[in-house]
Backbone as a ProteinNet text record, in pm:
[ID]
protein_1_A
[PRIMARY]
XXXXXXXXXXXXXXXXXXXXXXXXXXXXXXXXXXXXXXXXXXXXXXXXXXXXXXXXXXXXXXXXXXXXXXXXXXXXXXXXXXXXXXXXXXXXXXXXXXXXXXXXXXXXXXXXXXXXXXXXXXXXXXXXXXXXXXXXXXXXXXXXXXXXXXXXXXXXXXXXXXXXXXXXXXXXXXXXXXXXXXXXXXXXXXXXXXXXXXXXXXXXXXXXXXXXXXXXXXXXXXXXXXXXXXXXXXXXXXXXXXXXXXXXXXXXXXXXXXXXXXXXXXX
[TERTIARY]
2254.4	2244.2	2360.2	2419.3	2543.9	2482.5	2570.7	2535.6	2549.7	2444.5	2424.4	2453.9	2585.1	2599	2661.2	2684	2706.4	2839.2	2881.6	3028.4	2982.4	2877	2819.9	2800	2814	2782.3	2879.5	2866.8	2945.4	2940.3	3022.9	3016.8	3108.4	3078.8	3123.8	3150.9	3245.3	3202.2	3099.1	3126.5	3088.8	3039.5	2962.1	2902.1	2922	2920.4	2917.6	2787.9	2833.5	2728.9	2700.2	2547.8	2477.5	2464.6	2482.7	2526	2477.3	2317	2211.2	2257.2	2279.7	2301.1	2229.7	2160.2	2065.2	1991.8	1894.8	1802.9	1685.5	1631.1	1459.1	1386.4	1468.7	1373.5	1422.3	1562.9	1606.6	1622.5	1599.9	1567.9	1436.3	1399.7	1204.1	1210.7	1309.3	1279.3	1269.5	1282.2	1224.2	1075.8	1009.5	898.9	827	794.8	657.3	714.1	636.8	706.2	713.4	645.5	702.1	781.1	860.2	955.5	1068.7	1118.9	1226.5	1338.6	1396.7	1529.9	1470.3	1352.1	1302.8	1293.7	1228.6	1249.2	1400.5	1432.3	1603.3	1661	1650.4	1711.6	1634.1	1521	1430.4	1475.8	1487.1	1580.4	1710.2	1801.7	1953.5	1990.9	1867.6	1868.4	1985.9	2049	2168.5	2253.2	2259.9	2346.9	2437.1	2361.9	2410.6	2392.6	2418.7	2411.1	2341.4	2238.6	2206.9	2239.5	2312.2	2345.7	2269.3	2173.5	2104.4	2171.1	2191.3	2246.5	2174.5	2050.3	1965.9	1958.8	1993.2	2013.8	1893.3	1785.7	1624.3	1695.8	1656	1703.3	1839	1924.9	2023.9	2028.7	2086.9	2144.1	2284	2333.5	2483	2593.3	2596.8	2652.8	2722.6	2589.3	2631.9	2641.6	2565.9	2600.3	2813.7	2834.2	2999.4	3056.4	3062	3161.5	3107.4	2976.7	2964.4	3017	3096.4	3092.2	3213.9	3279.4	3439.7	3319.7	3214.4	3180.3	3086.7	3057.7	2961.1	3056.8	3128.6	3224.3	3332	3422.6	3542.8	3613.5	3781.5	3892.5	3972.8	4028.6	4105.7	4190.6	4247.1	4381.3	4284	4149.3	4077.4	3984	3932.8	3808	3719.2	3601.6	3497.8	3559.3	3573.6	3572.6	3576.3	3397.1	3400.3	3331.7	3333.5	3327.8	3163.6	3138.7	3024.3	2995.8	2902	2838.8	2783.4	2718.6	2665.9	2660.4	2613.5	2565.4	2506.7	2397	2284.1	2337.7	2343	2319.9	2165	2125.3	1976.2	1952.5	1998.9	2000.8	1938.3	1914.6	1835.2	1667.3	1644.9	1499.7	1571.8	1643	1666	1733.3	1846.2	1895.9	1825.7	1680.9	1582.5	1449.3	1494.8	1419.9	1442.4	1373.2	1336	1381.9	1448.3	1522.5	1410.4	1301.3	1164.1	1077.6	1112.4	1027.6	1038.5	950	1007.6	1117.2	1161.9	1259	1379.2	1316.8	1349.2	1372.1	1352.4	1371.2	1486	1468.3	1588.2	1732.2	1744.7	1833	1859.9	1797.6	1835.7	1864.8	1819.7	1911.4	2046	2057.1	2136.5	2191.2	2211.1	2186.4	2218.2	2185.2	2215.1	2336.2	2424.8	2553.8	2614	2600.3	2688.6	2610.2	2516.3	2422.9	2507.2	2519.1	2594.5	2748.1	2801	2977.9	2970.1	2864.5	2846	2855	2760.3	2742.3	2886	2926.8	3044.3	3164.1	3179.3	3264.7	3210	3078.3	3043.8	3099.3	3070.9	3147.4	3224.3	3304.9	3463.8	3540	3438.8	3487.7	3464.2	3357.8	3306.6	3419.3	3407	3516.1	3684.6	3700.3	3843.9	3814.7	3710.4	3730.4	3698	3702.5	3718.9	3553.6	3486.7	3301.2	3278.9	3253	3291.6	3143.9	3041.8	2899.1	2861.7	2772.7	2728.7	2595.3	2468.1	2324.7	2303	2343.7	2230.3	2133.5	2018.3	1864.3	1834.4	1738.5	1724.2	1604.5	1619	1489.8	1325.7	1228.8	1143.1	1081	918.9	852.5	795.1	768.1	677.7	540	463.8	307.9	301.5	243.8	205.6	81.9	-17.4	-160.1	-97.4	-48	0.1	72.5	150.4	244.7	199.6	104.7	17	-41.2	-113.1	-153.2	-80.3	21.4	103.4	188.5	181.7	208.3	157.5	25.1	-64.9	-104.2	-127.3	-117.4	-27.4	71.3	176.8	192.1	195.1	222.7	78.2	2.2	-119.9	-196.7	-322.5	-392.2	-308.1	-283	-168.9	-86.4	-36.5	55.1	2.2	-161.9	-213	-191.7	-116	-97.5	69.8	135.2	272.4	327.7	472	486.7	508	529.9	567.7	732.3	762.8	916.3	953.7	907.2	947.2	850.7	884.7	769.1	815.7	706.3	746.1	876.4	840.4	934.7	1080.3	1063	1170.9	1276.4	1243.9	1253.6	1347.7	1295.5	1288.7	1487.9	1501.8	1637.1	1815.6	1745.9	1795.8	1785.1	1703	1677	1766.5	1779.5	1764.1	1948.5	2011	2148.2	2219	2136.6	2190.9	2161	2086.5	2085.2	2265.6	2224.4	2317.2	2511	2493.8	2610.7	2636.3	2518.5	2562.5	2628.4	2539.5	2572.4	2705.4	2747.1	2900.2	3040.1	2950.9	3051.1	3027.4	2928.4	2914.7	2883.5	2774.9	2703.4	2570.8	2527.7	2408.8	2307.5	2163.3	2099.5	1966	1881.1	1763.1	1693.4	1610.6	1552	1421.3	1387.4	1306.9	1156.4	1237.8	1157.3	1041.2	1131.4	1072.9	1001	1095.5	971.2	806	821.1	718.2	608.5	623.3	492.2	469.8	508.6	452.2	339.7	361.1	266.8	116	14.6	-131.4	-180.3	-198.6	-218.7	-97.8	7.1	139.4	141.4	91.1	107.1	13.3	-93	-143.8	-158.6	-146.4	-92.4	46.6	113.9	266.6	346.1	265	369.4	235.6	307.6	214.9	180.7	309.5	276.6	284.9	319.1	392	522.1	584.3	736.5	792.3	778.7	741.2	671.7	761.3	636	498.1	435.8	309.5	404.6	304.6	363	398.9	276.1	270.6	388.7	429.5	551.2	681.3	669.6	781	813.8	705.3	684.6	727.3	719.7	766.2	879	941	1060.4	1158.7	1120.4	1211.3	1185.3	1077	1043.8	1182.3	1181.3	1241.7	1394.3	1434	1559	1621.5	1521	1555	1573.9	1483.8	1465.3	1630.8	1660.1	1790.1	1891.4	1902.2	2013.3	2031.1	1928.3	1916.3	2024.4	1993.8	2021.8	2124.3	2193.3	2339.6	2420.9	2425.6	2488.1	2431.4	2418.8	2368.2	2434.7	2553.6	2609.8	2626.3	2529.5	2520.2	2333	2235.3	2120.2	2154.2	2044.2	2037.2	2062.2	1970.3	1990.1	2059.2	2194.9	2332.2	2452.4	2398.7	2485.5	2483.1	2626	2624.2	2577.8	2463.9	2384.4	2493.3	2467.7	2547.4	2464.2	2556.7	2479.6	2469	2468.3	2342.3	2211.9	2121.9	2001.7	1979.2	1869.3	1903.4	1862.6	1815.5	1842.7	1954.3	2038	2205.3	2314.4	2279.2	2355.1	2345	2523.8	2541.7	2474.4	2342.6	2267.4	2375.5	2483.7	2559.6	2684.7	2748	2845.4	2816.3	2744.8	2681.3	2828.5	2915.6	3050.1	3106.7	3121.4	3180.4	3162.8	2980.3	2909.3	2943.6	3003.5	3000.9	3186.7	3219.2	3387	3403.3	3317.7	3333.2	3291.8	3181.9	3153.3	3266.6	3285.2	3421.1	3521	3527.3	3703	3692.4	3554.2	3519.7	3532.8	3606.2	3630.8	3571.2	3454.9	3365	3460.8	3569.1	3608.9	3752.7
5084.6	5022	4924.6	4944.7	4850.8	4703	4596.6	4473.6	4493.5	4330	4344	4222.2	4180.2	4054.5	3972.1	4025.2	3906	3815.1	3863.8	3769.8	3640.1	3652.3	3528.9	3395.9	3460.7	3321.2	3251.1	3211.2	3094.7	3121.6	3171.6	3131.9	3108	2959.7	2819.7	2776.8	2701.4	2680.1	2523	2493.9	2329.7	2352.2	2267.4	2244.2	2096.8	2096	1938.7	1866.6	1755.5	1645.9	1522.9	1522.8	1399.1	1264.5	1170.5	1068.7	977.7	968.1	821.1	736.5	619.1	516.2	414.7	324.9	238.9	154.1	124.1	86.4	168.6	81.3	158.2	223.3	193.4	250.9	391	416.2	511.9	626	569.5	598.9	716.6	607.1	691.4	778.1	780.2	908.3	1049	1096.9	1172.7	1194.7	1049.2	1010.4	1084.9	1159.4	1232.8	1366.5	1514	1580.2	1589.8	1499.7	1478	1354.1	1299	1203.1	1207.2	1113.3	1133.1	1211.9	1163.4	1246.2	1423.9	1438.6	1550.7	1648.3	1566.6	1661.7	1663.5	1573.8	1577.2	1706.6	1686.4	1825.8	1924.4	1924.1	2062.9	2162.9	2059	2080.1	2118.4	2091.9	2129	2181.7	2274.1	2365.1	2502.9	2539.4	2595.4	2570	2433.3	2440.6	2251.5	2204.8	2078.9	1987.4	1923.3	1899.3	1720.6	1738	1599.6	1508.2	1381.6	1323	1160.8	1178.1	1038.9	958.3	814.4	710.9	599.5	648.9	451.7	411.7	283.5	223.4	122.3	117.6	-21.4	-126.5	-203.1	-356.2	-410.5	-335.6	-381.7	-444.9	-508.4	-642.5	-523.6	-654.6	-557.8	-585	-741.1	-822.5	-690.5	-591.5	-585	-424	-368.9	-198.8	-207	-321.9	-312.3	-303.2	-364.4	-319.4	-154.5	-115.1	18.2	113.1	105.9	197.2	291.8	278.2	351.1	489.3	435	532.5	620.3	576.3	674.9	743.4	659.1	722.5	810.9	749.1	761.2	641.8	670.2	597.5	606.6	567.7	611.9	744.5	659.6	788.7	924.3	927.6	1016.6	1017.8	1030.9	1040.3	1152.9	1197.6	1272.3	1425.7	1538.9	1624.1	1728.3	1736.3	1804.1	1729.4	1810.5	1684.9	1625	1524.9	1456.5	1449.7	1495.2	1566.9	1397.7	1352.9	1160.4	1078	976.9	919.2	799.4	697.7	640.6	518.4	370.4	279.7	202.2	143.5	155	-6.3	-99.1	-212.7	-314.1	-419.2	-544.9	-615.8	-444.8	-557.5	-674.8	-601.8	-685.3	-848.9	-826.4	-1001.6	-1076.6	-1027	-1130.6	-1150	-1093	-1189.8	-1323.7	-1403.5	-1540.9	-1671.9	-1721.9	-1810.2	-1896.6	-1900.7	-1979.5	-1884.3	-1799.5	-1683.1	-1689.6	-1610.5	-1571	-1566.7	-1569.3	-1568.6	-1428	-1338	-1196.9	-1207.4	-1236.4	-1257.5	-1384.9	-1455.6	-1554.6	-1494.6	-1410.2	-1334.1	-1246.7	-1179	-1074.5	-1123.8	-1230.4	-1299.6	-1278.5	-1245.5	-1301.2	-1357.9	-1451.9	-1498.8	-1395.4	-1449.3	-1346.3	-1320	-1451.8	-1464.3	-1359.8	-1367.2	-1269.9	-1106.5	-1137.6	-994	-919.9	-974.9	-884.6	-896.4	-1003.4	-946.9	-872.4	-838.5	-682.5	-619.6	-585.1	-434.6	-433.9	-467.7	-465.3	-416.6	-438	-424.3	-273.1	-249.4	-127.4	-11.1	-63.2	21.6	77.3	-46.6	-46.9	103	27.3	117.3	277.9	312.2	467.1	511.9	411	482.7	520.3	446.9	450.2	603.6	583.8	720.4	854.6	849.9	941.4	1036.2	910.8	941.8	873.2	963.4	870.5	897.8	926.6	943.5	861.6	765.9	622.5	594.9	582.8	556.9	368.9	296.2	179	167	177.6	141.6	16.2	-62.1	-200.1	-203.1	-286.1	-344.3	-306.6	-242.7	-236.3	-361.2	-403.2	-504.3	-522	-655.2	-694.5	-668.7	-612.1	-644.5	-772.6	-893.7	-982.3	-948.7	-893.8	-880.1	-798.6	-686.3	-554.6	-648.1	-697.5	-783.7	-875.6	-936.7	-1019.9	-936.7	-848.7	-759.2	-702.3	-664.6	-575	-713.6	-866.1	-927.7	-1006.6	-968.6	-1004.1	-888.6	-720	-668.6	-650.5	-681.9	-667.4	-778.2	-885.3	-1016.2	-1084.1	-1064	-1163.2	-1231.4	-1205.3	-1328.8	-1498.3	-1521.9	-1655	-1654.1	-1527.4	-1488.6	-1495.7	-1529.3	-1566.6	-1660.4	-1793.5	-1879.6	-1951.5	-1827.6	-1794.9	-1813.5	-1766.6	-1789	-1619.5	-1558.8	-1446.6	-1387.8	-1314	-1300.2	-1265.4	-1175.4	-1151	-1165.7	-1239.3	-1257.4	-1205.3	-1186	-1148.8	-1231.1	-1350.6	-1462.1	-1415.1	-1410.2	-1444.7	-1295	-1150.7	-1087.4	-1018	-1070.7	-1043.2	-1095.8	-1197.8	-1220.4	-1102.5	-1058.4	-984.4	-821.2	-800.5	-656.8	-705.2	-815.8	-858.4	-879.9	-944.6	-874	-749.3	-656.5	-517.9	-460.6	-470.2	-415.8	-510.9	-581.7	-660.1	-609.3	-584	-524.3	-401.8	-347.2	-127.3	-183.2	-266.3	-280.1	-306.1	-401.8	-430.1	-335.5	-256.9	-166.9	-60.8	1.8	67.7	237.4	208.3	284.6	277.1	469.6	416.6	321.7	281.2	142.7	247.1	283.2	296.8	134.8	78	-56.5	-53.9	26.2	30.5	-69.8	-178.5	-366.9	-308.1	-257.3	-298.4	-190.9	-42.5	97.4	57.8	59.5	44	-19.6	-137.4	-226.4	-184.1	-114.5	-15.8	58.3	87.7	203.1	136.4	200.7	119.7	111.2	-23.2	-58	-26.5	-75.3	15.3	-62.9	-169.1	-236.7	-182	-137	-85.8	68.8	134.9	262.9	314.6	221.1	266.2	215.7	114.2	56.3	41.7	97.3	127.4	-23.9	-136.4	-219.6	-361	-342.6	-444.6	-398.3	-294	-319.7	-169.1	-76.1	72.3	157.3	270.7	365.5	463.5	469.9	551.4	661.2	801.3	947.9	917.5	864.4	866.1	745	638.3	572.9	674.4	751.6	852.3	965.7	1021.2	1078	1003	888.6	864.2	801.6	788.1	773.7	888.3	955.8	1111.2	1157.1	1112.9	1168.5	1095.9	939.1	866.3	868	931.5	929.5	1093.9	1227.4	1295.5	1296.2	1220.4	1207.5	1115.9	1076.2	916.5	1075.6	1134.1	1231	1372.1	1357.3	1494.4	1440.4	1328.5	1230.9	1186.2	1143.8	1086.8	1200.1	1299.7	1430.5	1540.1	1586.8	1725.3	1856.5	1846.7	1949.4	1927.6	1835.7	1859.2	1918.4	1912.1	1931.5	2103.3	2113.9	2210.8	2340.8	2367.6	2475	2525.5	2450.7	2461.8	2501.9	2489.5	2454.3	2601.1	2629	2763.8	2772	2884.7	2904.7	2969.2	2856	2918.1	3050.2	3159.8	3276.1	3354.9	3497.9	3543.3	3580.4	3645.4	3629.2	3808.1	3800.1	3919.7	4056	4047.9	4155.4	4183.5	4121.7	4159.9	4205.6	4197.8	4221.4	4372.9	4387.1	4533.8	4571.5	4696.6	4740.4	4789.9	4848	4980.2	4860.4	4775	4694.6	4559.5	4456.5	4346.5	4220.9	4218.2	4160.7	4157.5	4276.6	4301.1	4196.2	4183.8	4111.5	3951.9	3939.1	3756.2	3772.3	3825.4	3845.1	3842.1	3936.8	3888.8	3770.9	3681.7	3571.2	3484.2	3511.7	3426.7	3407	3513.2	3579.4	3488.8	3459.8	3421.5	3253	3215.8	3062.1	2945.6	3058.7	2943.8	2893.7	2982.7	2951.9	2843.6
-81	51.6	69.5	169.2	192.7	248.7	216.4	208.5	440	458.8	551	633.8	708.2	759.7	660.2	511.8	357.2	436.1	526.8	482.2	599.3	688	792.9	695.1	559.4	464.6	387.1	337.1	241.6	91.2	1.9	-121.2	-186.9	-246.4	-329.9	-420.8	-511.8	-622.3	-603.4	-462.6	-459	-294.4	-246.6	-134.8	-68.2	60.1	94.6	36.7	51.3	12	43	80.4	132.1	15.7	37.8	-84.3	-29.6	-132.2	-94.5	-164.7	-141.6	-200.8	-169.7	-268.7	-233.2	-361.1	-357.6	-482.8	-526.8	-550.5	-611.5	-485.4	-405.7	-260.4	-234.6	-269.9	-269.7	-430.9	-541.5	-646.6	-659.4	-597.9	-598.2	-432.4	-410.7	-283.8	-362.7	-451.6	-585	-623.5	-624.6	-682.2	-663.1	-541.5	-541	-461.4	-424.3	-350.8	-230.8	-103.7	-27.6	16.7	-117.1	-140.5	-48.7	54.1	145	118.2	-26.3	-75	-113.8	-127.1	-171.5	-45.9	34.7	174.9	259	224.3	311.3	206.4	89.4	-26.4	-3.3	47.1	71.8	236.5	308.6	412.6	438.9	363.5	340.8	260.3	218.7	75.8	75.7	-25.1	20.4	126.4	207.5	285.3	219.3	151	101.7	-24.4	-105.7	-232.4	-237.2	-251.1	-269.5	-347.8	-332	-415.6	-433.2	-565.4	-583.2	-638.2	-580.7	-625.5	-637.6	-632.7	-638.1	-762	-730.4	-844.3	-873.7	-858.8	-900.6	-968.8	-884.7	-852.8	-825.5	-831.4	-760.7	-571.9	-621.6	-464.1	-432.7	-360.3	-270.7	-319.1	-450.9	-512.5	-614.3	-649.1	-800	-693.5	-604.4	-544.5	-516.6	-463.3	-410.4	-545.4	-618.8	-781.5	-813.2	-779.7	-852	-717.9	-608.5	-525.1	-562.7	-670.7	-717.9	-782.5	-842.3	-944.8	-871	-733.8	-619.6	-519.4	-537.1	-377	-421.2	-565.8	-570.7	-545.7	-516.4	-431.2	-343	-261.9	-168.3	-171	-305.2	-346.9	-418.6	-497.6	-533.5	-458.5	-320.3	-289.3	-325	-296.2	-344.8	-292.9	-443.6	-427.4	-286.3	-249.9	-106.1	-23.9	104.9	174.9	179.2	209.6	248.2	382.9	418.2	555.2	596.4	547.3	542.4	434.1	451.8	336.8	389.2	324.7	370.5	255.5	348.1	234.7	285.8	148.9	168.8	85.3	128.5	20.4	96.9	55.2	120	53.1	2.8	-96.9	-170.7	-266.9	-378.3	-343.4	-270.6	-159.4	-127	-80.2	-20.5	-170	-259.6	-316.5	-313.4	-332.2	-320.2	-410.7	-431.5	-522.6	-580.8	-509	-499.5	-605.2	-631.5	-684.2	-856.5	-930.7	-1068.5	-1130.8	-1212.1	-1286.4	-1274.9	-1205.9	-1190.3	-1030.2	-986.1	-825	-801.1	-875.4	-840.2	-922.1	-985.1	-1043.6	-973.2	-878	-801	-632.1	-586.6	-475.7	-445.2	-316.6	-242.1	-116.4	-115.5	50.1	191.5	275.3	410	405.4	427.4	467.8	392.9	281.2	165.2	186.9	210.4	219.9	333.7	431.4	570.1	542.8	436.4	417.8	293.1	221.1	141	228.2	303.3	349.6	459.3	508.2	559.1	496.2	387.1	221.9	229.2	217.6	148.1	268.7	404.2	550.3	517.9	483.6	519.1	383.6	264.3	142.5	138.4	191.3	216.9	330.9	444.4	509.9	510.2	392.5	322.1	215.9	172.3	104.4	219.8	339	445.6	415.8	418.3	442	609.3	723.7	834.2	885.5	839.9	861.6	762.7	791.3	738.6	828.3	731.9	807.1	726.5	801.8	747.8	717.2	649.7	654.4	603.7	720.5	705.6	577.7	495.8	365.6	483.6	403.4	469.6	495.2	575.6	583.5	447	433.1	286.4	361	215.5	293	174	189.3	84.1	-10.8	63.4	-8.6	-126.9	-64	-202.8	-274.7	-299.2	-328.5	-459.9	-389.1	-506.5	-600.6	-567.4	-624.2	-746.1	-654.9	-748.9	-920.7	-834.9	-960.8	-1031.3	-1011.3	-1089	-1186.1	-1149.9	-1234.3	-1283.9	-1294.8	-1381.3	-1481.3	-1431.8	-1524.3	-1559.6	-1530.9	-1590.8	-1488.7	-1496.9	-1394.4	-1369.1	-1467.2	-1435.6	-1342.8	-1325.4	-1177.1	-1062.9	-1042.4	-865.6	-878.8	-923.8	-862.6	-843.2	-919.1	-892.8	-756.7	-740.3	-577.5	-587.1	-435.8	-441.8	-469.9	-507.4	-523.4	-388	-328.6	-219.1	-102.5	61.6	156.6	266.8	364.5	505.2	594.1	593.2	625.1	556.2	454.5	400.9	394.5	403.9	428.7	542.7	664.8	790.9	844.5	788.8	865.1	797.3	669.3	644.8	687.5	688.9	849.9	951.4	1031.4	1141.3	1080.9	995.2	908.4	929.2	862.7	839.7	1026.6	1055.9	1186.1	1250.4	1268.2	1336.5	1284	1124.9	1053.9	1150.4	1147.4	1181.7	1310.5	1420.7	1563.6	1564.8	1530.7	1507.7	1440.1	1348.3	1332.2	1372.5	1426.1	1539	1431.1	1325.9	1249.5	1284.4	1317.7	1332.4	1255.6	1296.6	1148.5	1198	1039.9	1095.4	1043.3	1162.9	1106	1061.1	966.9	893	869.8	902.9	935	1037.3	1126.1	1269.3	1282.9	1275.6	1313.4	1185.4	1083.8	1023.5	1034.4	1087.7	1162.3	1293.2	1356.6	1478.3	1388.9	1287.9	1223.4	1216.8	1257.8	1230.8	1062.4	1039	892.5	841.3	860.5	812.1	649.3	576.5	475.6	376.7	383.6	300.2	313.7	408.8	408	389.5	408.1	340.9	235.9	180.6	45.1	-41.8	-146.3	-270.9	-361.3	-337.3	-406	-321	-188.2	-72.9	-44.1	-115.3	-119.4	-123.2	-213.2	-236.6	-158.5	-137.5	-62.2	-95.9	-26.7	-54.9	-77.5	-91.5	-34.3	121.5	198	362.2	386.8	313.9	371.7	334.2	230.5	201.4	328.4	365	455.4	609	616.9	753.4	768.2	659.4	618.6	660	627.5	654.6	742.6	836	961.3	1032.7	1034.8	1105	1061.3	958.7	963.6	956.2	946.2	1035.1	1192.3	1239.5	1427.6	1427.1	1381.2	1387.4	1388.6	1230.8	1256.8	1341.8	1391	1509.9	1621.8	1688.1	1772.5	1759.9	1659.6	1663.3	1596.4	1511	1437.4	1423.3	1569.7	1625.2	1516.5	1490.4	1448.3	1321.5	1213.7	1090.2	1057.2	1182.8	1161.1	1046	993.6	850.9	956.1	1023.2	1097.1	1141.4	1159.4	1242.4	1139.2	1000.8	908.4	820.8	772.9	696.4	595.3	562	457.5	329.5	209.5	46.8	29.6	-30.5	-67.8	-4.8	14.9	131.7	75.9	176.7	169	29.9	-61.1	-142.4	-47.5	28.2	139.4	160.1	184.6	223.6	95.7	-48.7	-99.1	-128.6	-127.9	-195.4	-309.4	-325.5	-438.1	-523.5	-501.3	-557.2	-599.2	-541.5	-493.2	-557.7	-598.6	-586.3	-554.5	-625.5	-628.3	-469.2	-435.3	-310.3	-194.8	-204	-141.2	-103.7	-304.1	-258.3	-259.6	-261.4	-277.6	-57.1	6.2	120.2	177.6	99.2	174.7	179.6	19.1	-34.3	67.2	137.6	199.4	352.3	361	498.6	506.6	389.1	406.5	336.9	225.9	167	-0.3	-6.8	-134.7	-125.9
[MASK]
+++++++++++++++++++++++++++++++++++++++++++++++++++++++++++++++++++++++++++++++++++++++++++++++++++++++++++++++++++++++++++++++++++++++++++++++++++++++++++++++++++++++++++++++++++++++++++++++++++++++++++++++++++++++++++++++++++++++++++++++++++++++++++++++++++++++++++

């Protein structure tokens, strides 16, 4: 049976690639299977290469020195191309200087928090990454919060302070939004859509801070709906499928098959 349509496709040694960068928020988009990074990779399956970069507990202090080893450099930037990429930072800054011993180590003030992420703009777009998603630090829930450090550290910890609070939280969203606006990247604000959600604190963060499955899930709802809307012509559907389908390959031929996809621009 002669191959059927094979050369409508793409075949690669390498694919473009989506490049999360972020913390534990973006780390654990993995965590479960309808994990944000799991469905964005389940979605752009043969058509894009997911690339995890979260780093758990990193600030923006210590993400800007590691961006040579995510991005590349000017003069070497990344292999192929990168279709987007998502920075995802702000838990870790607003921990609380007031807080544990682990939270005042991971601080960093606003001021410096929004001339990071500005740094981090400026640096992706020098390596000729010109699709850039902000996502603002989600809301704290406090109850989970306590919860979550008291089981961890000891009943002695309810009378601890919290590492991280709503208050304290909030002006850094209200930062990174304000960063994208100015440089004129889209921001999903994460702060703000999430407390629209009913019970959004104990149905969406597993510990005050972390997502459920269902905060994973509306996570990727909201930042698929963001990239429909601002990069129509990277949605999955639009995008050339690696491979063809095993219906289309030459039975008699099999080579022929990917030698024409090849010929069609994917090599």
């Amino acid at each position: 049976m002669a191959a059927v349509g094979a050369a409508s496709y793409v075949v690669s040694p390498s694919r473009p690639r989506i490049i999360l960068f972020g913390d534990s928020l973006t780390e654990r988009g993995f965590e479960v299977p309808g994990g944000w990074a799991n469905s964005l990779a389940y979605n752009y399956s043969r058509r894009a290469d997911i690339v995890n970069r979260g780093l758990s507990g990193y600030n923006t202090r210590w993400a800007v020195k590691a961006m040579p080893y995510v991005y590349g450099t000017k003069s070497a930037p990344p292999g192929s191309e990168v279709l987007f990429t998502t920075l995802f930072f702000g838990a870790n800054d607003a921990a609380r200087l007031e807080g544990p011993a682990h939270s005042a180590r991971q601080h960093v003030s606003v001021d410096e928090y929004g001339k990071n992420l500005r740094e981090m703009v400026a640096y992706v777009r020098s390596c000729r990454v010109q699709r850039v998603v902000l996502l603002t630090p989600p809301p704290v829930w406090e109850p989970g919060r306590k919860a979550h450090q008291i089981s961890r550290m000891g009943e002695e910890a309810r009378d601890w302070p919290l590492d991280r609070t709503a208050e304290h939280t909030a002006p850094y969203a209200r930062e990174a939004a304000a960063v994208a606006a100015d440089l004129g990247v889209p921001c999903l604000d994460l702060h703000s859509l999430l407390q629209q959600e009913d019970q959004w604190g104990e149905r969406l963060l597993v510990d005050g801070l972390h997502f459920t499955p269902a905060g994973q899930e509306r996570l990727w709802a909201l930042l698929r709906e963001l990239l429909a809307k601002e990069w129509p012509e990277i949605r999955p559907e639009v995008l050339p499928m690696h491979f063809p389908p095993w219906e289309a390959v030459d039975q008699e031929n099999p080579g022929a098959t990917f030698a024409a996809s090849a010929g069609d621009g994917g090599a």
